[in-house]
LORO-692200 format. One line per 8 residues: number of its first residue (from 1); their letters; for each residue z, y negated, x of C-alpha. Coordinates in nm, 2 decimals. Layout:
% LORO-692200
NUM> A> Z,Y,X ~ ...
END
This chain:
% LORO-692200
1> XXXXXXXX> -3.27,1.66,5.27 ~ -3.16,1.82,4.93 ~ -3.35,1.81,4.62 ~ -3.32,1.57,4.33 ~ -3.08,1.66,4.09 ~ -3.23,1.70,3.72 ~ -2.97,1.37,3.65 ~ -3.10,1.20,3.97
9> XXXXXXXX> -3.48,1.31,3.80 ~ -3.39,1.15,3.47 ~ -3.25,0.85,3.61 ~ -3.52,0.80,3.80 ~ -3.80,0.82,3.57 ~ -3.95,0.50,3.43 ~ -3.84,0.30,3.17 ~ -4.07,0.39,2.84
17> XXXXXXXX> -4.10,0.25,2.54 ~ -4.12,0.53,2.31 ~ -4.20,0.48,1.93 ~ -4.15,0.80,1.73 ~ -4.26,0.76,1.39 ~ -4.10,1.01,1.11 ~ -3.71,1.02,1.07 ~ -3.78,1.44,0.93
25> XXXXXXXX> -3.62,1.71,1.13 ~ -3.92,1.69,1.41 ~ -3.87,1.31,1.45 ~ -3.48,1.30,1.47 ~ -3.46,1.60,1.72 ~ -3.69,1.46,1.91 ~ -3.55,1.13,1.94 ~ -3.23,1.28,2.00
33> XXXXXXXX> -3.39,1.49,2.28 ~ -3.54,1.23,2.44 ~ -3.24,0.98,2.47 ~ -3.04,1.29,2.63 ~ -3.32,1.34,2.86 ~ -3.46,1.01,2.94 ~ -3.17,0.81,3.01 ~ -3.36,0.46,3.11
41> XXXXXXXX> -3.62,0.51,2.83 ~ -3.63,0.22,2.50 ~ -3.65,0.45,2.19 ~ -3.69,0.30,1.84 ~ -3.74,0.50,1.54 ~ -3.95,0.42,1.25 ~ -3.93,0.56,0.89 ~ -4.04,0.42,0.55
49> XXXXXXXX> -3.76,0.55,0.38 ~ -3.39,0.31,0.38 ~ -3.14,0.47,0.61 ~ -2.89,0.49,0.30 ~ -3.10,0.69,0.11 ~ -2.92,1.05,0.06 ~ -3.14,1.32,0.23 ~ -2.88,1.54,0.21
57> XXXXXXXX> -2.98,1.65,-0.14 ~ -3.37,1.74,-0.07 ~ -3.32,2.13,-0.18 ~ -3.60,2.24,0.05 ~ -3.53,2.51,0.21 ~ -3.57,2.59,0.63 ~ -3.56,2.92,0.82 ~ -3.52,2.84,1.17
65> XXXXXXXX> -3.52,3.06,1.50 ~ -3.25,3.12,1.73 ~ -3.41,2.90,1.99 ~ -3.44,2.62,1.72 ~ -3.07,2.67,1.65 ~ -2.97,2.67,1.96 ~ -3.17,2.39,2.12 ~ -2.99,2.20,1.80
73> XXXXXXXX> -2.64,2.25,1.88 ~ -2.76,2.10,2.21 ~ -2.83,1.82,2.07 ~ -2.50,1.83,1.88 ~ -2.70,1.79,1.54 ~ -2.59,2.15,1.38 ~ -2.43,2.16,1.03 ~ -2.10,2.33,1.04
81> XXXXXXXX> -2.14,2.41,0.66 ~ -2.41,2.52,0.40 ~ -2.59,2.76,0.66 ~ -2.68,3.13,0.63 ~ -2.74,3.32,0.92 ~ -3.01,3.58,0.95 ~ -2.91,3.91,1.13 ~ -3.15,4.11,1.04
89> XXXXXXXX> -3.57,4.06,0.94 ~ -3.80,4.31,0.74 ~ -4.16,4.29,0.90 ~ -4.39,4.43,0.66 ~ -4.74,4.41,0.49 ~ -4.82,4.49,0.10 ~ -5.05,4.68,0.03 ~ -4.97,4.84,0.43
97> XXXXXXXX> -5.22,4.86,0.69 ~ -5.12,5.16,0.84 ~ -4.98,5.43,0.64 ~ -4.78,5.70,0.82 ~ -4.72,6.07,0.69 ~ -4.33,5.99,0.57 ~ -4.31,5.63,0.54 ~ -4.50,5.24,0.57
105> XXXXXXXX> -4.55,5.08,0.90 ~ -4.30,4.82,0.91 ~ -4.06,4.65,1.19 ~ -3.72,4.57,1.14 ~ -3.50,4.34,1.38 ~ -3.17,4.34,1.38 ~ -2.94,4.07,1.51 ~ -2.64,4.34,1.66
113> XXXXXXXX> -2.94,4.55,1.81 ~ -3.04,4.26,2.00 ~ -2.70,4.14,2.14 ~ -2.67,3.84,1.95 ~ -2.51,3.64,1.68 ~ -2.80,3.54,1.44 ~ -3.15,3.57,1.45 ~ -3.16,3.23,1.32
121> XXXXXXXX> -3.05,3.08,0.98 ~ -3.12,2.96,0.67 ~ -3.04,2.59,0.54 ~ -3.16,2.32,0.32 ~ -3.41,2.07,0.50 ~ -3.14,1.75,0.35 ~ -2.84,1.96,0.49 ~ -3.01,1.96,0.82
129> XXXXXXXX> -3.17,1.61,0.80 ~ -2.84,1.46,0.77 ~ -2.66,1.60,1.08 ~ -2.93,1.49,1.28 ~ -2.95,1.16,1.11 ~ -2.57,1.11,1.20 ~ -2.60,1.26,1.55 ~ -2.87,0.98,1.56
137> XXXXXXXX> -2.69,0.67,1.41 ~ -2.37,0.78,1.67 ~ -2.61,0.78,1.99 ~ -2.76,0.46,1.84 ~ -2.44,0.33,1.81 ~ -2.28,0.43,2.14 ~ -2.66,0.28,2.34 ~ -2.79,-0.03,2.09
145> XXXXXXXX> -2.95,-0.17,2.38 ~ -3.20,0.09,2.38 ~ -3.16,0.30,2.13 ~ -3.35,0.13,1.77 ~ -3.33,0.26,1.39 ~ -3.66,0.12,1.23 ~ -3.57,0.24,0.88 ~ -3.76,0.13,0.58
153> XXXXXXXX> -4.01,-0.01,0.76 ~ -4.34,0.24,0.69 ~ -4.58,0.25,1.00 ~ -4.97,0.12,0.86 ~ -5.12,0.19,1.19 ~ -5.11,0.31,1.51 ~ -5.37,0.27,1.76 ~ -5.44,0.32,2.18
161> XXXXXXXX> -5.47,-0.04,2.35 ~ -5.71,-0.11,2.62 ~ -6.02,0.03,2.40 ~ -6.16,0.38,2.44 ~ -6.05,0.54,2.69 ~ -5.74,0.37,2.83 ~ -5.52,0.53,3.00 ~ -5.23,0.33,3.07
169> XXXXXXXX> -5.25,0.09,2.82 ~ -5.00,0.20,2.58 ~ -5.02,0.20,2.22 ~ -4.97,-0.02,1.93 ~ -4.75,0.05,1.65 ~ -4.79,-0.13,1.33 ~ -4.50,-0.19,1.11 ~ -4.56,-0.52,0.97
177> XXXXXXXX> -4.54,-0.68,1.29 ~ -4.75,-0.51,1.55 ~ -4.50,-0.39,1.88 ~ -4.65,-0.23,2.21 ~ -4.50,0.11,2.33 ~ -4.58,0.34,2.63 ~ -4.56,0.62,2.41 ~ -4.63,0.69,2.01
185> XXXXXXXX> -4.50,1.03,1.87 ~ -4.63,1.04,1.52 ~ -4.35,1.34,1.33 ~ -4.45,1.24,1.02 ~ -4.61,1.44,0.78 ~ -4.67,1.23,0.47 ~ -4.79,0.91,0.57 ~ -5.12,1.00,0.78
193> XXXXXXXX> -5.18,1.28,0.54 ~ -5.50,1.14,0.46 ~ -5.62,1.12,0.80 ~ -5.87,1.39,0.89 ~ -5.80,1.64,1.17 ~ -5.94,1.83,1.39 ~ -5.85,2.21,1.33 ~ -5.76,2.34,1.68
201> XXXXXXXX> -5.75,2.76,1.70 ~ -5.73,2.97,2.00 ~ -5.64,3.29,1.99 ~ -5.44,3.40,2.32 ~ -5.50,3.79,2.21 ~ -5.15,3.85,2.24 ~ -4.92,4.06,2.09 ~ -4.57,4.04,2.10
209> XXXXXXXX> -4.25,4.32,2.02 ~ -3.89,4.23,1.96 ~ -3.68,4.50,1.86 ~ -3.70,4.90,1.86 ~ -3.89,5.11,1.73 ~ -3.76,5.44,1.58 ~ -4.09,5.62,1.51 ~ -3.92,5.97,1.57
217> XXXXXXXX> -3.74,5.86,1.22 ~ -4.01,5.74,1.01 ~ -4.28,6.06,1.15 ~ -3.99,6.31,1.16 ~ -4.16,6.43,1.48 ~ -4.07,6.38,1.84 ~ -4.23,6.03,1.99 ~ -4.33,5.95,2.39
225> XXXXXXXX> -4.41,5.59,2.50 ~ -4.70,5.60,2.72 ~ -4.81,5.28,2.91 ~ -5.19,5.45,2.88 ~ -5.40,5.22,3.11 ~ -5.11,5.35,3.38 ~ -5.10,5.71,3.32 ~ -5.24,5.99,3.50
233> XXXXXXXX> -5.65,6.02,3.41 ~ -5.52,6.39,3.24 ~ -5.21,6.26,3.04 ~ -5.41,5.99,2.93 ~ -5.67,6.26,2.80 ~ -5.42,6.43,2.63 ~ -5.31,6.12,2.46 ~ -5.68,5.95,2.29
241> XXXXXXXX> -5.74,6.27,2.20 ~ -5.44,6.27,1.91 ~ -5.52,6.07,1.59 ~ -5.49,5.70,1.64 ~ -5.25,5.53,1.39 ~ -5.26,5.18,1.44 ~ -5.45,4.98,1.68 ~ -5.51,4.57,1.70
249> XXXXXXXX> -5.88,4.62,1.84 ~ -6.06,4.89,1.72 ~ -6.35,4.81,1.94 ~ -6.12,4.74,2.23 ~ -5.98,5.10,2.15 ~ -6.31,5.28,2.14 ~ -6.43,5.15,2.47 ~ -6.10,5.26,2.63
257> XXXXXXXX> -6.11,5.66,2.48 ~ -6.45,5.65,2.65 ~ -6.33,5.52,2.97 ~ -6.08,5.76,2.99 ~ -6.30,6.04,2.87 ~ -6.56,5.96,3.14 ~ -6.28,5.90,3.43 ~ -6.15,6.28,3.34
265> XXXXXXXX> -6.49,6.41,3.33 ~ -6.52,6.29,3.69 ~ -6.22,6.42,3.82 ~ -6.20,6.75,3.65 ~ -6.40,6.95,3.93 ~ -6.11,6.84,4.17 ~ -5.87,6.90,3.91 ~ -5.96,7.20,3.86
273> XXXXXXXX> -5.94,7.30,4.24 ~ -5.61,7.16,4.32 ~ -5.53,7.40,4.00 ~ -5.66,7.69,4.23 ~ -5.53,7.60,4.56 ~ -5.16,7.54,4.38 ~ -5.22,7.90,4.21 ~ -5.31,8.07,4.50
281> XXX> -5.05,7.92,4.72 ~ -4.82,8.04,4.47 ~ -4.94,8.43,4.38
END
């Protein structure tokens, strides 16, 4: 027996009613996404705004990431025209954190260093808000049996049915005449503005390096990269006890120069012996 292909998957999912409200950049890729991926699903999509109005001259601008490019072209919703790649990004801080003897911290990416084209691009948000609106109207146009434009018709409401705590009730969208989907996507950023919500922060303590970094260049003085926590107790000696340039937890940092300080104090009696045993074996 052979596993389900990802077609077979798709094919075989059920057959959702999915409402996404917002026809911006989030809604429309979405959509778009979604009627690729979810072949039996019923999509309709809801925007106050007429679907003749021209988008394509909102001057807003958009940086996107490679990924978002990428996914895009995908979706066959990337402009041909009015884009500017981005091959190379400046990370920087003013007035700098960290100052180093011949230079400021700073991180610079580069799109050749990293083997690829772009490191994203730069557009207008009506430049990219009209390829995916046309991407849009030609897969509504090619399915109209499941695929639904709702434009100019603004969304007043959108609630769970079944009462608190339903699970499998669906939801009711409300857009003058009240419709029952399996799913509600809300992309829309204007029209529950006033709504309140719930800030939601976590911080995964994280920290995350692409590129190189050519310290040698900005020190002028030759540079080792140490994985610390995995080096020798006596390397890693050597190592806290140089000055500390930059670190993301000072605290975090302290309590590791003491546990290394402590684990060499430990093993310096047998250091030091295997120091005489390999001196003597050697004389």
């Amino acid at each position: 027996m052979t596993d389900p292909t990802p077609r077979q998957t798709a094919l075989a999912a059920p057959a959702w009613r999915i409402a996404v409200v917002g026809a911006g950049p989030a809604g429309l890729a979405l959509a778009l996404q979604a009627a690729q991926q979810l072949p039996r699903a019923e999509i309709s999509l809801f925007d106050a705004r007429p679907a003749d109005q021209d988008v394509a001259a909102d001057p807003r601008t958009l940086a996107l990431a490679l990924g978002s490019v990428q996914m895009l072209r995908r979706l066959g919703a990337w402009p041909t025209a009015g884009v500017q790649p981005i091959t190379e990004v400046l990370v920087s801080q003013a007035p700098p954190t960290v100052r180093l003897r011949h230079a400021d911290a700073a991180v610079r990416l580069s799109a050749a260093d990293e083997g690829v084209p772009m490191l994203g691009a730069v557009l207008s948000y009506g430049t990219l808000v009209a390829c995916l609106q046309q991407a849009w109207q030609a897969a509504e146009a090619a399915q109209p049996q499941r695929l639904h434009s709702r434009f100019g018709q603004p969304v007043n409401d959108v609630r769970p049915l079944g009462g608190p705590g339903a699970v499998a009730g669906g939801v009711e969208v409300d857009a003058g005449i009240a419709e029952r989907f399996d799913l509600a996507v809300v992309a829309e950023g204007g029209v529950f503005a006033e709504q309140a919500r719930k800030a939601v922060i976590h911080d995964y303590r994280q920290t995350a390096w692409v590129g190189t970094a050519t310290l040698a260049d900005a020190t002028g003085l030759p540079v080792d990269l140490v994985d610390v926590g995995r080096a020798g107790a006596f390397l890693a000696l050597e190592v806290v006890r140089g000055e500390r340039v930059f670190c993301r937890d000072d605290v975090a940092a302290d309590r590791f120069e003491l546990y290394v300080l402590a684990r060499a104090g430990d093993l310096l009696p047998f250091e030091r012996e295997r120091q005489r045993i390999e001196l003597g074996s050697s004389a």
